[in-house]
N, C-alpha and C positions, 0 to 999 in steps of 0.2 A: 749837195748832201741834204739841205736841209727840207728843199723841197721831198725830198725822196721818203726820208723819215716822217715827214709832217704827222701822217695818220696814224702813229707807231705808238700807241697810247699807252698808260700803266695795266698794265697785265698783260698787255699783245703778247703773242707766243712769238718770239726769235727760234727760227731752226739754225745751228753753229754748227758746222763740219769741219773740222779740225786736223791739221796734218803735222807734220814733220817740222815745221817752220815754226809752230807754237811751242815745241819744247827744245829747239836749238839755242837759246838765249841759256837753259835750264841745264847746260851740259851733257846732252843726250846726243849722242853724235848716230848718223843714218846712215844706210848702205845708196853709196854713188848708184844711181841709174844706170849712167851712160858707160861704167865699166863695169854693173855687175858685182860690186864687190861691197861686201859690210862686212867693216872692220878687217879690212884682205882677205876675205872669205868669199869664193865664189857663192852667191845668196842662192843657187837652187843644192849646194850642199849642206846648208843651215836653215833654208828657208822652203823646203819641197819633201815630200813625202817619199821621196825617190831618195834624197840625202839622209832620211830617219832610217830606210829601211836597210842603208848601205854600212852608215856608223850612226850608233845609235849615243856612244860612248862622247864622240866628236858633236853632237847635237846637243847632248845636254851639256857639254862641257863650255861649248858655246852661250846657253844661254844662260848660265851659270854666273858665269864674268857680267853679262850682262846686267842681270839682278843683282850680284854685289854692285855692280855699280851706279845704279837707278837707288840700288836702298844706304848709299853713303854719304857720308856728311858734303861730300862737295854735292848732292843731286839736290835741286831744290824749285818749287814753284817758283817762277818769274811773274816780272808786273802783268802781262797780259793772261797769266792765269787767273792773279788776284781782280784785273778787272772784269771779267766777267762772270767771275762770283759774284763780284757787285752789282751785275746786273739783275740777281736774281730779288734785289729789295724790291725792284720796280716792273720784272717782266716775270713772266712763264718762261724759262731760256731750257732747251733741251741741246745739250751740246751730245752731236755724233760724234765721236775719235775715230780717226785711224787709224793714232799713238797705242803703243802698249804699255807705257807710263802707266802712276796713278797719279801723277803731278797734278790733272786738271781736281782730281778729288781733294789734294791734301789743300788747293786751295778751299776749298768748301763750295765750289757747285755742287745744289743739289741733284741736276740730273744730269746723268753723265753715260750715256752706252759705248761701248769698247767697239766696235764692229770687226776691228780685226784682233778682239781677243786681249788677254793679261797677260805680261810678264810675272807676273803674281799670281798667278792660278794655272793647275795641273788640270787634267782630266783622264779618265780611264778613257779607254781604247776599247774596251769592252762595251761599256756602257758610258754614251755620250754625258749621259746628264748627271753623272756623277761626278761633282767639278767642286775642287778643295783651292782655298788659300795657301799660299805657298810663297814661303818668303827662304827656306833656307835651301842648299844644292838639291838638285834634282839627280837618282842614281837611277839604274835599270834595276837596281835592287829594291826599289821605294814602289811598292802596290799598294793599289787601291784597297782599302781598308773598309765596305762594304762587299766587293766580288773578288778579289785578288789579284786583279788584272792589271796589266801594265799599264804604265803611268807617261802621258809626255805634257811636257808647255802647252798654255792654251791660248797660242799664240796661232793664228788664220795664217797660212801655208799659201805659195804660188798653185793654184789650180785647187785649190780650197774656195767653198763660197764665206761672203762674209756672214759676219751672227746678227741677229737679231732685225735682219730685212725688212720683213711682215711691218715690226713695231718703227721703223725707222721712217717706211712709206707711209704711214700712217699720222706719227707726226707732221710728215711733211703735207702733207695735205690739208693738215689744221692751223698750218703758222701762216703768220704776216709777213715773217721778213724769213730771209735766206743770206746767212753770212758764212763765206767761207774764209777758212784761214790758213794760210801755210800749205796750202796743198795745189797739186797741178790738175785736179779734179780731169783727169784722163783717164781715168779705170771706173768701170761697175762696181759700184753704182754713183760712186761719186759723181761721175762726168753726166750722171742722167737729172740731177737734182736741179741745178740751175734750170735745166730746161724745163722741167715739172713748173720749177716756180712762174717761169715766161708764161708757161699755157695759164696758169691762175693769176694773172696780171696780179704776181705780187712782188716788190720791190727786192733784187737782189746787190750785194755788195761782195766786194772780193778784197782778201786784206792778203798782201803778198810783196817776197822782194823784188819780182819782177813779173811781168806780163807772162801769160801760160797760152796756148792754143784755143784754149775756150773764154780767155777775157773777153772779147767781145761782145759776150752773151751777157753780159753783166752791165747791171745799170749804174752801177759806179763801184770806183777802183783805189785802192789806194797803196800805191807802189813806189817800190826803192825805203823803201823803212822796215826797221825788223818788227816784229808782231808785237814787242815792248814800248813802242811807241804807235803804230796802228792800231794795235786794239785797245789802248788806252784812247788815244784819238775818237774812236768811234765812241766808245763805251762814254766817254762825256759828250758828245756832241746827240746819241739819245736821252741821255738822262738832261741836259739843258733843254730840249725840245719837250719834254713832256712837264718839266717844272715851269716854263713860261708860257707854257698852252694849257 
């Protein structure tokens, strides 16, 4: 590791890509892959544009539950959120999500893109860029308040692209380092990132409970530990490297 990190100075820009694993410690529980189901919900009825346009009633009521319970006293930032806020004394850190939490923010990163969207944010149907805060239930009755137009979660759907692409590649092309966390980096665009970083020989790390299909590609790894103790792990192990260099 240390070699790895060596050249990883104060200000170096970290690109962070973040998944499911970093807000599992935080009570946030995710829809099973391999059965298809969130929260025993078949996910292309909750989670597909084909399930909005069948019940619209059963969607928001879905994400409903949800947001009450992301915004309750049991939901709360975990240690590996609060460490890589702390990395922001010493680096440039641009954390990608592909959480719909605001956990990474309420620790206090300052930069933080949603790629697949807010549980906390509406948007008109009408008009894409009309996108509001939204913290209380969501109805069919609840319109956009500049064109009148219906209202859903602004939450990235299966067969939906992700948001902010364009500014996401672009980061990536300016960082030193590539850490992914909690995620299986198997879907576009995530699964393309690691390899971006390979072609700009720049050092990547992978923080996860277990090995994914694309570890290999990773110049180091640090597995079987929850993200509360790997990303704490790493987060001192650069900050010791740049105060003794």
């Amino acid at each position: 590791m240390v070699n790895l990190i060596e050249n990883i100075k104060v200000n170096s820009r970290i690109f962070v890509l973040s998944g499911a694993g970093l807000d599992a410690e935080s009570n946030i529980k995710t829809f099973r892959a391999s059965e298809g189901l969130w929260e025993g919900h078949d996910v292309y009825s909750v989670a597909h544009p084909d399930g909005w346009a069948k019940d619209r009633d059963l969607v928001n009521s879905f994400y409903n539950e949800r947001r009450r319970h992301l915004l309750s006293s049991s939901v709360k930032p975990n240690d590996a959120h609060y460490a890589l806020a702390e990395l922001d004394k010493y680096f440039e850190v641009n954390i990608i999500t592909q959480n719909i939490s605001d956990l990474q923010n309420r620790a206090g990163s300052k930069s933080v893109i949603q790629m697949h969207g807010s549980l906390l944010e509406v948007f008109c149907e009408n008009d894409r860029s009309h996108v509001y805060k939204w913290e209380k239930d969501l109805t069919t009755k609840d319109l956009c308040v500049e064109c009148g137009g219906s209202q859903r979660v602004n939450v990235v759907w299966f067969s939906e692209p992700v948001l902010h692409l364009e500014k996401i590649q672009k980061l990536a092309a300016s960082s030193d380092l590539f850490v992914s966390i909690g995620t299986s980096n198997q879907v576009f665009p995530a699964n393309s990132l690691v390899t971006m970083f390979k072609q700009m020989n720049k050092p990547t790390v992978e923080l996860n409970l277990e090995k994914t299909v694309n570890s290999e590609l990773f110049d180091y790894g640090i597995y079987d530990k929850p993200a509360t103790k790997s990303v704490v792990e790493l987060k001192d192990s650069l900050i010791k490297n740049i105060l003794e260099n």
